[in-house]
C-alpha positions in Angstrom: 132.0 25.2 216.5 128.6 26.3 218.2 126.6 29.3 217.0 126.3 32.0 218.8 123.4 32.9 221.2 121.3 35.2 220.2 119.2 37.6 221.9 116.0 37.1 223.3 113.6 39.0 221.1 112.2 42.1 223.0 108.2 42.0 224.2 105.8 44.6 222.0 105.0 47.8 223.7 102.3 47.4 225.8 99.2 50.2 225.5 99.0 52.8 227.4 97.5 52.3 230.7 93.0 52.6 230.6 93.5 51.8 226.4 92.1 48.3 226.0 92.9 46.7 222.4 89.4 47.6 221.5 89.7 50.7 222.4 92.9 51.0 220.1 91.3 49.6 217.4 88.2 51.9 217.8 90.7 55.0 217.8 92.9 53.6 214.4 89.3 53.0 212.4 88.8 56.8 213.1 92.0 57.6 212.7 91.1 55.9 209.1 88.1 57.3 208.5 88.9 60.6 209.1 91.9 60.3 206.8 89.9 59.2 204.3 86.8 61.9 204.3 86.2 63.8 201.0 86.7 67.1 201.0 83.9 68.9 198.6 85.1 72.7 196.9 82.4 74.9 195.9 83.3 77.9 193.8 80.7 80.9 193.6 80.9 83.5 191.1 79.7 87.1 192.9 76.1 88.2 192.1 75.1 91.8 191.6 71.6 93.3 192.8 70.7 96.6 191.5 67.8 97.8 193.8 66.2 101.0 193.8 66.6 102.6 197.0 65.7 106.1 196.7 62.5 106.8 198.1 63.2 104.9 201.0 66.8 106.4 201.8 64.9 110.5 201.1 62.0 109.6 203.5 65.2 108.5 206.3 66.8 111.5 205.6 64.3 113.9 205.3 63.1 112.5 208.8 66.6 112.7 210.2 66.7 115.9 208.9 63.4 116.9 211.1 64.3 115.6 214.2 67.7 117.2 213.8 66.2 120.6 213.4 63.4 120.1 216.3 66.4 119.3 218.8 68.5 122.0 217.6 66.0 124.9 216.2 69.0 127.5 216.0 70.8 125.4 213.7 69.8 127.0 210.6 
């Protein structure tokens, strides 16, 4: 009794046409390499700033306040 024939094993795939080896290899070491970066978490707690703003907010106002009454002088 003989054995019987087998199959001629199938050729590997070749690359995709412009994609030399080196080029592959290039792209699967980044591939690699991104895969691999570390990720870094920072975690910041929320600061409060107490400032003291008034003088500067009534000398806005009160200027706002004067150039609203020159453009309308029948407004009071």
């Amino acid at each position: 009794m003989t054995a019987p024939a087998r199959a001629a094993p199938k050729p590997a795939a070749a690359p995709p046409a412009g994609l030399t080896p080196a080029a592959l290899a290039v792209l699967a070491a980044m591939a690699l390499a991104v895969g691999c970066a570390p990720t870094v978490h920072v975690k910041v707690d929320p600061i409060t700033i107490y400032a003291k703003l008034d003088a500067n907010v009534r000398l806005s106002l009160d200027q706002d306040v004067k150039d609203l009454i020159q453009k309308n002088p029948n407004l009071f």
